[in-house]
C-alpha positions in Angstrom: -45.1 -5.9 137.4 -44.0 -3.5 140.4 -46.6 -5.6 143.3 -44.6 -9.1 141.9 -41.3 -7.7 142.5 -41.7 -6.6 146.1 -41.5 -10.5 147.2 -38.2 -10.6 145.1 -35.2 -11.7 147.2 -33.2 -8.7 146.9 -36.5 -6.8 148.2 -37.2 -9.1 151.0 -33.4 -9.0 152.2 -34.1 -5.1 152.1 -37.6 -5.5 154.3 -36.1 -8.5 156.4 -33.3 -6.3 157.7 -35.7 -3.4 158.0 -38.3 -5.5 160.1 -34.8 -7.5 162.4 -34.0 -3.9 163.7 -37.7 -3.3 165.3 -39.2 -6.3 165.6 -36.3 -8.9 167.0 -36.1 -10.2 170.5 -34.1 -8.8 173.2 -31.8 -11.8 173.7 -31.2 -11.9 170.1 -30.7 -8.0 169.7 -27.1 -8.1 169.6 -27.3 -10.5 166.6 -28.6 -7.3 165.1 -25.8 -5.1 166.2 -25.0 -4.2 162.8 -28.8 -3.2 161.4 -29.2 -0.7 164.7 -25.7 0.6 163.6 -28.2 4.1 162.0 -30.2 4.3 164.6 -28.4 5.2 168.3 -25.3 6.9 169.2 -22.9 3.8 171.4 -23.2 6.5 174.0 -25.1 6.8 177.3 -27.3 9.6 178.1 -26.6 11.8 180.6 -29.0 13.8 183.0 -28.9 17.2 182.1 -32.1 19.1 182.4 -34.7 18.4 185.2 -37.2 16.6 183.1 -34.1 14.0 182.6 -33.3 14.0 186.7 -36.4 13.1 187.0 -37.2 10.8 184.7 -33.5 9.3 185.2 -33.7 8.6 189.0 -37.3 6.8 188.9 -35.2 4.4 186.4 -32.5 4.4 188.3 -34.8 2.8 191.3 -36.4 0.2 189.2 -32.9 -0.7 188.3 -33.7 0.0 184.4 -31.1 1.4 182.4 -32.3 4.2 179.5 -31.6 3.6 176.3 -28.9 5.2 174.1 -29.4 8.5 172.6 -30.9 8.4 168.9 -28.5 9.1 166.1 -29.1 12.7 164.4 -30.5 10.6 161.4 -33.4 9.1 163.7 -33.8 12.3 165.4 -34.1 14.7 162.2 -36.9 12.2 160.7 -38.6 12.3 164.6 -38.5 15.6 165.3 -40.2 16.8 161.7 -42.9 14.3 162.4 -43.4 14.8 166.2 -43.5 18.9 165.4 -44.8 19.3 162.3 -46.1 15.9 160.9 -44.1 16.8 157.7 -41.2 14.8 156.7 -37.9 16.5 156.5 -36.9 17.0 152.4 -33.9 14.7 151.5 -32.3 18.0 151.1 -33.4 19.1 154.8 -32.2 15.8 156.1 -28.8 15.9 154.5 -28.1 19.3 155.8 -28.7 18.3 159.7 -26.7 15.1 159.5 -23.6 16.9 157.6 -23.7 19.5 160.0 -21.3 20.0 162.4 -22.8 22.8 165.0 -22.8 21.1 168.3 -26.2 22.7 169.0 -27.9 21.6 165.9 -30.9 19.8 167.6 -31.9 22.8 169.5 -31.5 24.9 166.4 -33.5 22.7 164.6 -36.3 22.3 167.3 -36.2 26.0 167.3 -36.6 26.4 163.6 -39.6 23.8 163.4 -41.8 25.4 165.8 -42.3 28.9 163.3 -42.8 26.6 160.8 -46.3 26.7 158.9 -47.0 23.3 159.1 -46.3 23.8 163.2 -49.8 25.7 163.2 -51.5 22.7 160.5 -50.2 19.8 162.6 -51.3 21.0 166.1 -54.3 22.5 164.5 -55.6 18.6 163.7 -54.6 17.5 166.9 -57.0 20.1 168.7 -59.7 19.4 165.9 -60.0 16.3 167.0 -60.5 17.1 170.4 -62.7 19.8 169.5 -64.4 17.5 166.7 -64.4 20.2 164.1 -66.7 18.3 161.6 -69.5 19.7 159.3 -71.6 17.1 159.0 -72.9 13.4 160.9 -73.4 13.4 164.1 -71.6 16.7 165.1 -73.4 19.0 161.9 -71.4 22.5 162.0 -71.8 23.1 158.5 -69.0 23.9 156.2 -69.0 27.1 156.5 -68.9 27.1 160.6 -66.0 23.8 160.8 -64.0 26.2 158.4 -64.1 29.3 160.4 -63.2 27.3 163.5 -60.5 25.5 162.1 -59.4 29.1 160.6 -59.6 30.3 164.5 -57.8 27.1 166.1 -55.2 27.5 163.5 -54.4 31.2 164.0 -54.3 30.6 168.0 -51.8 27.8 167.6 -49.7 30.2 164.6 -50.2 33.6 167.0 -48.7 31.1 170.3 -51.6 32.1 172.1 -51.6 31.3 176.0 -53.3 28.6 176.4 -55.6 30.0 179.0 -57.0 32.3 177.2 -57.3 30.1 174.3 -59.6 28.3 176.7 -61.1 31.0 178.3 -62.3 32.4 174.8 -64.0 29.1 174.1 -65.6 28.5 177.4 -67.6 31.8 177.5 -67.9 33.2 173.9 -71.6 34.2 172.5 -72.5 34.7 168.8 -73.2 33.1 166.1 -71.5 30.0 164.9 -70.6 31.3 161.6 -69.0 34.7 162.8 -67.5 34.3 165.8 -65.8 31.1 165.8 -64.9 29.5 169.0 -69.2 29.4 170.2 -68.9 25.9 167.8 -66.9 24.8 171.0 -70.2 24.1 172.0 -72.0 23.7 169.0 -69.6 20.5 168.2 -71.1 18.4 171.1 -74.0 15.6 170.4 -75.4 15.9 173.8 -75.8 19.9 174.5 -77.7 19.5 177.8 -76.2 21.0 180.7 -75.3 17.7 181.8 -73.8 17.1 178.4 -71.9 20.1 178.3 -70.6 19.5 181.5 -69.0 16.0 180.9 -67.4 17.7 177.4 -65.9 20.6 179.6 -64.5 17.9 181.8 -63.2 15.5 179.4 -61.7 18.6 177.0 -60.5 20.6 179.5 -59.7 18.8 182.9 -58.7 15.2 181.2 -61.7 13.4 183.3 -64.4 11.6 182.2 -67.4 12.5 183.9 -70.0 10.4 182.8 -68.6 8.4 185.1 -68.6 10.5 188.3 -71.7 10.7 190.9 -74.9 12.1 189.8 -74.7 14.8 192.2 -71.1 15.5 191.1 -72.0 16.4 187.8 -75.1 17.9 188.3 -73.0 20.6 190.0 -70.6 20.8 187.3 -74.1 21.4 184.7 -75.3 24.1 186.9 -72.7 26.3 185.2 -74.0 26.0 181.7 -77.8 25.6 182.9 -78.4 29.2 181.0 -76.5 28.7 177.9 -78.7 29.4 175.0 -79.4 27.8 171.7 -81.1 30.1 168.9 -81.6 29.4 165.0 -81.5 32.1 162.7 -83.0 32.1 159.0 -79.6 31.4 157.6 -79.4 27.3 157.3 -77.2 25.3 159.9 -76.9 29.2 161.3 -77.2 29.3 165.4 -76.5 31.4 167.7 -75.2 30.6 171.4 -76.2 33.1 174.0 -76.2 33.8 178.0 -79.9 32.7 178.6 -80.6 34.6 182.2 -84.7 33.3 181.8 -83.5 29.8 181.2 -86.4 27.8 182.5 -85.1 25.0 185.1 -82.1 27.5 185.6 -79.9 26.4 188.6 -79.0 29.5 191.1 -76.3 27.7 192.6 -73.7 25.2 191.1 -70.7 23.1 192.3 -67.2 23.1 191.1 -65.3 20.0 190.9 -63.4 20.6 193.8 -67.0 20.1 195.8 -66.9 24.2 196.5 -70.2 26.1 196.2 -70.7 28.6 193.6 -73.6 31.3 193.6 -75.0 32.6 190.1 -75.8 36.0 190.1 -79.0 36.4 187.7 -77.0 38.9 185.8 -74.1 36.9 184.8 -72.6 34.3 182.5 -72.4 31.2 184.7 -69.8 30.1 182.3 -67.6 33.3 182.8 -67.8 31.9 187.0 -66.4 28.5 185.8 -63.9 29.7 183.5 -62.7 31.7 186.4 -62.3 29.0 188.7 -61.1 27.0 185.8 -58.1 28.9 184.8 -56.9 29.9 188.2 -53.3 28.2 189.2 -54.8 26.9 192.1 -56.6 24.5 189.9 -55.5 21.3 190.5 -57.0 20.0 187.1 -56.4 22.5 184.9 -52.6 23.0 184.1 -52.4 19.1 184.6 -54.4 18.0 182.0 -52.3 20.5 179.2 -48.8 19.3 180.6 -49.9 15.5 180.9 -51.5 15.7 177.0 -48.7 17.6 175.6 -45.8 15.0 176.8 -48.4 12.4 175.9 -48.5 13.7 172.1 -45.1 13.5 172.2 -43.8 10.8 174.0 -46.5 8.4 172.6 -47.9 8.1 176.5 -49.0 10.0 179.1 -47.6 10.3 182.5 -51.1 9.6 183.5 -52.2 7.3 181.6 -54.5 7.6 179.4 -54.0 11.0 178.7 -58.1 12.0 179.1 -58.7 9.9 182.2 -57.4 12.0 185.2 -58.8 10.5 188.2 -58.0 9.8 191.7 -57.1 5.8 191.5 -55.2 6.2 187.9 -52.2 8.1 189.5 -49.4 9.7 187.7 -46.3 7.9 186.6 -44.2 10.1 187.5 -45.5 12.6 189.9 -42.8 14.8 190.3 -42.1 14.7 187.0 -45.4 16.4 186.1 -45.3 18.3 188.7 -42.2 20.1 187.1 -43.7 20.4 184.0 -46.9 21.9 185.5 -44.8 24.8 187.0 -43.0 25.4 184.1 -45.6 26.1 182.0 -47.7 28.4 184.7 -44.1 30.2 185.2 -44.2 30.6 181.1 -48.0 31.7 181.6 -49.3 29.1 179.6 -47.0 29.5 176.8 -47.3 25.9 175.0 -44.1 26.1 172.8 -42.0 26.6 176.1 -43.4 23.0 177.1 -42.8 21.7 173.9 -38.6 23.4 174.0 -38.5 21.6 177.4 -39.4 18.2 176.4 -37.9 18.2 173.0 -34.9 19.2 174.1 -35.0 16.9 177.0 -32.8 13.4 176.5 -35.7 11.9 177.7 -37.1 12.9 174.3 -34.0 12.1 172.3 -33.6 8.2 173.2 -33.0 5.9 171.2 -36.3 3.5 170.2 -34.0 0.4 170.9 -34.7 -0.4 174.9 -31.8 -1.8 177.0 -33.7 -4.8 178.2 -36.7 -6.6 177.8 -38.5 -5.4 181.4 -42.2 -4.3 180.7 -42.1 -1.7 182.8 -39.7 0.1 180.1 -43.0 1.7 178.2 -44.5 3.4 181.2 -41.3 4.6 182.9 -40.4 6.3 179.2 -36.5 4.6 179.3 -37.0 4.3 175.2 -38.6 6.1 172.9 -41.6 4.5 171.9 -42.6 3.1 168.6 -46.1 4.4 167.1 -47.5 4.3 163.8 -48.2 7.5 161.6 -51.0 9.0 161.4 -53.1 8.6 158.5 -53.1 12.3 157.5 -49.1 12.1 158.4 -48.3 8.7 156.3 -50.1 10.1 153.2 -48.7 13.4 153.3 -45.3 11.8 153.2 -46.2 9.4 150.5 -47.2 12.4 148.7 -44.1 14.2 149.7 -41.8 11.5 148.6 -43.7 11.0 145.0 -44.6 14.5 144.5 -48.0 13.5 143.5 -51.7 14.8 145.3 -54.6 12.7 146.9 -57.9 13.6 146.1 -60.9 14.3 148.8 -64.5 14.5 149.0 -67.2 15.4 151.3 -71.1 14.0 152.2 -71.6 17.9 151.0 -70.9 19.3 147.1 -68.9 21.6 146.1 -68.6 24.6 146.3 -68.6 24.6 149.9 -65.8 22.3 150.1 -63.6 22.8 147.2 -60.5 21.2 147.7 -57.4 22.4 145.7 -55.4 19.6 144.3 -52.3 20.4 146.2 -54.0 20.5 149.7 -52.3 18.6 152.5 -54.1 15.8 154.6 -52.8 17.4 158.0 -54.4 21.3 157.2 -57.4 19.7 156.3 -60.4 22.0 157.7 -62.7 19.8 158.2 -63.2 16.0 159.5 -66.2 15.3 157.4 -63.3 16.1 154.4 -62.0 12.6 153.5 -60.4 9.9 151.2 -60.4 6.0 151.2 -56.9 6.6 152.4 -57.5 8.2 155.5 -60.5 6.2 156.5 -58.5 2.8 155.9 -55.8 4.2 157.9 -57.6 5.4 161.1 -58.5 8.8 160.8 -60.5 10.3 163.9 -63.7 10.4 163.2 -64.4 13.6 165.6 -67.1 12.4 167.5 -66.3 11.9 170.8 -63.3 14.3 171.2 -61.2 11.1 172.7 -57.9 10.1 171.9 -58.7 7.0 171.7 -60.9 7.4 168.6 -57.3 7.9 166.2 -56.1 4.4 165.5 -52.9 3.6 164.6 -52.8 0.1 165.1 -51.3 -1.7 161.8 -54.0 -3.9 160.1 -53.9 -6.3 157.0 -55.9 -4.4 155.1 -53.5 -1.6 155.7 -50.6 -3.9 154.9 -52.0 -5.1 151.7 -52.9 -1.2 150.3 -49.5 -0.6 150.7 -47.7 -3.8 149.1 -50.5 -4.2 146.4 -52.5 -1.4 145.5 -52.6 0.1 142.1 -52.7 3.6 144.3 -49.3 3.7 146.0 -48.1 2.0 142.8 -49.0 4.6 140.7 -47.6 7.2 143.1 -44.0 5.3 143.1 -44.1 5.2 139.4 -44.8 8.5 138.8 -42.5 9.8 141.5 -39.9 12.4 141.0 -37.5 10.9 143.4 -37.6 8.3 141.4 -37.2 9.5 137.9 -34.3 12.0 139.0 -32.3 9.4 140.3 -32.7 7.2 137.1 -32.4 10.3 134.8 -28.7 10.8 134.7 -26.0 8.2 134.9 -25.6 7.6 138.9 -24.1 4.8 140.6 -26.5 2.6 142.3 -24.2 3.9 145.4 -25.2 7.3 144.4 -28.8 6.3 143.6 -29.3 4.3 147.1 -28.4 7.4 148.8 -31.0 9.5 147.5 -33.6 7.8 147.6 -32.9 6.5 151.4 -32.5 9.8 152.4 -35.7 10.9 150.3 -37.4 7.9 152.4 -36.0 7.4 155.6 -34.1 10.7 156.2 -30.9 8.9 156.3 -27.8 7.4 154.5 -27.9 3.4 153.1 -25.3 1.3 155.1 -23.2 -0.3 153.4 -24.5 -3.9 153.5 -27.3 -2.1 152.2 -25.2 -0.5 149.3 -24.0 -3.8 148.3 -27.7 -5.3 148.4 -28.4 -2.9 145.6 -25.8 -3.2 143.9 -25.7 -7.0 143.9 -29.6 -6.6 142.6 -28.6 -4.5 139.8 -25.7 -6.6 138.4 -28.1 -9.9 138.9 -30.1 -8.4 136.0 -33.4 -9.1 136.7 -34.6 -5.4 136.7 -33.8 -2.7 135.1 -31.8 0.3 136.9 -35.0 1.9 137.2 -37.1 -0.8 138.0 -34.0 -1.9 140.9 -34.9 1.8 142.6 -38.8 1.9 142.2 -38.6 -1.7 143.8 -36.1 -0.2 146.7 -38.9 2.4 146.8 -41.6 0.2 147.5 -39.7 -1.8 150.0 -38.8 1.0 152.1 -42.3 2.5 152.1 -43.2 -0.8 153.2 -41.1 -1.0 156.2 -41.5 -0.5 159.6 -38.8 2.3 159.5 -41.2 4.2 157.2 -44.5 3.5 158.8 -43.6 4.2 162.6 -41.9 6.8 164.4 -39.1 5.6 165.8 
């Protein structure tokens, strides 16, 4: 009944008006004025913090103007997604847009980073750089991708500074089931030095250096030209060692900048790189970190892509990561200082709706930039909206990877953990540890899962949101507002009101069948799918 009723008119006015505000033309934007009414404040945004100076004057140059600041509505639903891939409760939600505390973003902001889900939602994003996967073709085993994750996790809940964080994973021994950062180097497919070399580089440096001169990286590999590989009797067991009678050993290697390094016999080439790596004269290291974490958050880099730093693929905005660079060496490589900087920013807090048409709008970041959820994010929030679970499996049985029915798709431990869900919807596969490999391009197959399938269906029918705003005797007014703000973090309009109300009074659905099919149609929209 429920995948008929979707194309009804009512539904389609719903989904029309929803698809005018981000999909409509330029020149035929102010035709829209009324639809983009929720979604910016009629207010120009002024340059208050550096990033925004910045950012501002570069526009101001290209003769672009920024774009509006976001309504709190937009940046309530944003800033859940953007910091802890959750979204906010309707209850959550309605508390932030009824409050009046002139600092409420910042609070907010504040409040999100000691969040639990903080610690799940940035511990995916480094999984999949880190490809934390048990099985095909990265093969940690369960039990070592759970430890890792454990240890990733717990660095990202304890803030710890991010050199260290990388230090500790560049140079740790053991085995891969006890001491959990060594699978840094048990989760590559090619573990020659040459191998290890272009992961180190890619990982931790942004550069891809498969594509630098053989002699280049051959002096990168000479730093991990006596790190050891040992089996033990326990299964998928190995243990990763300083190997000082490593045949073919180099006794000299080359750091990127093209300056000589000598290996003593009696130490860890890897603790010399790591070293070099970390110090702030580094002109790669606190770079790559600054230009990823605006990346994750501003949809793109300021180099661009955010994992190929190279000499003719210059920064956007040079000065601008230059700033950020400082900051975060000045917070000694505290990551949630970087992340209160740019949230806070007005650079961050844009409106999605760009003040022109010029393509140079994307790359100069004078809107905020429209990207599709993740697949872990986008069934989360299904399941958040419906209160109902997912179910996952793995190429290995339980009990190594039993999954309780209430687990979340972002604290997942393990990539080689799936569902027909997340693989339809462009999971990372973990292989490669490149961005790239998450796709959140919108498909038709995606499309029709979410208009026709029998398992979003079921998950609207069954909702809670649903059946508590059916149970007692609300006005569709009073309905609408629940479930919008259940949905899209924000109130109906009121040409919206009226739409449901008009569909209600037509009598061709029930009162409960009117809200399960303004369900579906907002689940369906663009304003659900994307961040905006």
């Amino acid at each position: 009944m429920y995948p008929l009723k979707i194309f009804s008119p009512a539904t389609a006015l719903w989904g029309g008006l929803l698809c005018l505000y981000f999909f409509l033309p330029a020149r035929c934007r102010a035709v829209a004025e009324a639809a983009s009414g929720p979604f910016e404040v009629q207010a120009a945004a002024l340059a208050e913090r550096e990033i925004d100076k910045l950012v501002f004057d570069q526009l101001k140059r290209l003769h672009l103007q920024p774009a509006n600041l976001c309504s709190d509505a937009v940046f309530v639903r944003r800033v859940y997604l953007d910091v802890i891939g959750t979204l906010p409760s309707a209850t959550e939600a309605n508390e932030f847009l009824l409050s009046r505390d002139p600092n409420k973003r910042r609070a907010l902001i504040d409040r999100l980073l000691e969040r639990e889900e903080f610690a799940d939602y940035w511990a995916m994003k480094w999984c999949d750089l880190l490809r934390v996967k048990a099985e095909f073709p990265i093969n940690l085993w369960p039990n070592a991708a759970q430890a890792y994750h454990r240890w990733i996790r717990t660095a990202i809940k304890e803030n710890k500074p991010y050199d260290q964080f990388v230090r500790e994973l560049l140079t740790s021994s053991g085995s891969n089931f006890r001491v959990p950062p060594v699978n840094f180097y048990r989760a590559m497919q090619n573990r020659e030095p040459p191998g290890i070399a272009q992961t180190v580089a890619l990982t931790f440096m942004g550069m891809r250096a498969e594509k630098w001169p053989a002699e280049r990286l051959a002096g990168l590999a000479g730093f991990f030209s006596k790190t050891g590989f040992k089996s033990t009797a326990e299964w998928k067991e190995e243990i990763v060692f300083f190997d000082p009678a490593a045949t073919n050993a180099a006794t000299e290697a080359v750091f990127p900048d093209e300056k000589k390094a000598l290996l003593p016999a009696d130490r860890d080439p890897r603790e010399i790189f790591a070293d070099w790596l970390i110090d702030r004269n580094n002109p790669w290291f606190t770079r790559n970190i600054a230009n990823r974490v605006w990346s994750w958050l501003l949809g793109r880099g300021i180099i661009h892509e955010p994992d190929d730093i190279r000499a003719d693929n210059p920064p956007s905005h040079p000065k601008l990561l230059a700033h950020l660079e400082v900051e975060l060496e000045s917070a000694r490589y505290d990551l949630k200082h970087l992340y209160r900087l740019i949230l806070n920013s007005k650079t961050y807090q844009l409106s999605s709706i760009p003040r022109g048409d010029d393509p140079q709008v994307a790359a100069n970041f004078a809107a905020y930039p429209l990207r599709r959820l993740e697949a872990e994010v986008l069934i989360d929030a299904l399941n958040q909206i419906t209160r109902t679970t997912e179910k996952y499996s793995s190429a290995i049985p339980e009990p190594f990877t039993f999954i309780p029915e209430n687990q979340r798709s972002i604290a997942l431990p393990d990539g080689s953990i799936t569902s027909p869900f997340l693989e339809l919807f462009g999971r990372s596969p973990r292989d490669t540890g490149l961005e790239s490999e998450r796709n959140t391009r919108i498909t038709a197959a995606q499309r029709l899962h979410l208009l026709n399938s029998g398992h979003v269906l079921r998950k609207i029918g069954q909702s809670r949101l649903v059946e508590y705003q059916t149970a007692s005797k609300k006005t569709p007014r009073e309905m609408a507002a629940g479930i919008y703000l259940g949905i899209l973090s924000r109130f109906p309009t009121e040409e919206e009101v009226k739409t449901l109300e008009a569909y209600v009074q037509s009598g061709k659905a029930s009162g409960r069948e009117a809200i399960v099919d303004l369900a579906w149609a907002l689940i369906n929209s663009p304003e659900f799918l994307y961040r905006h």
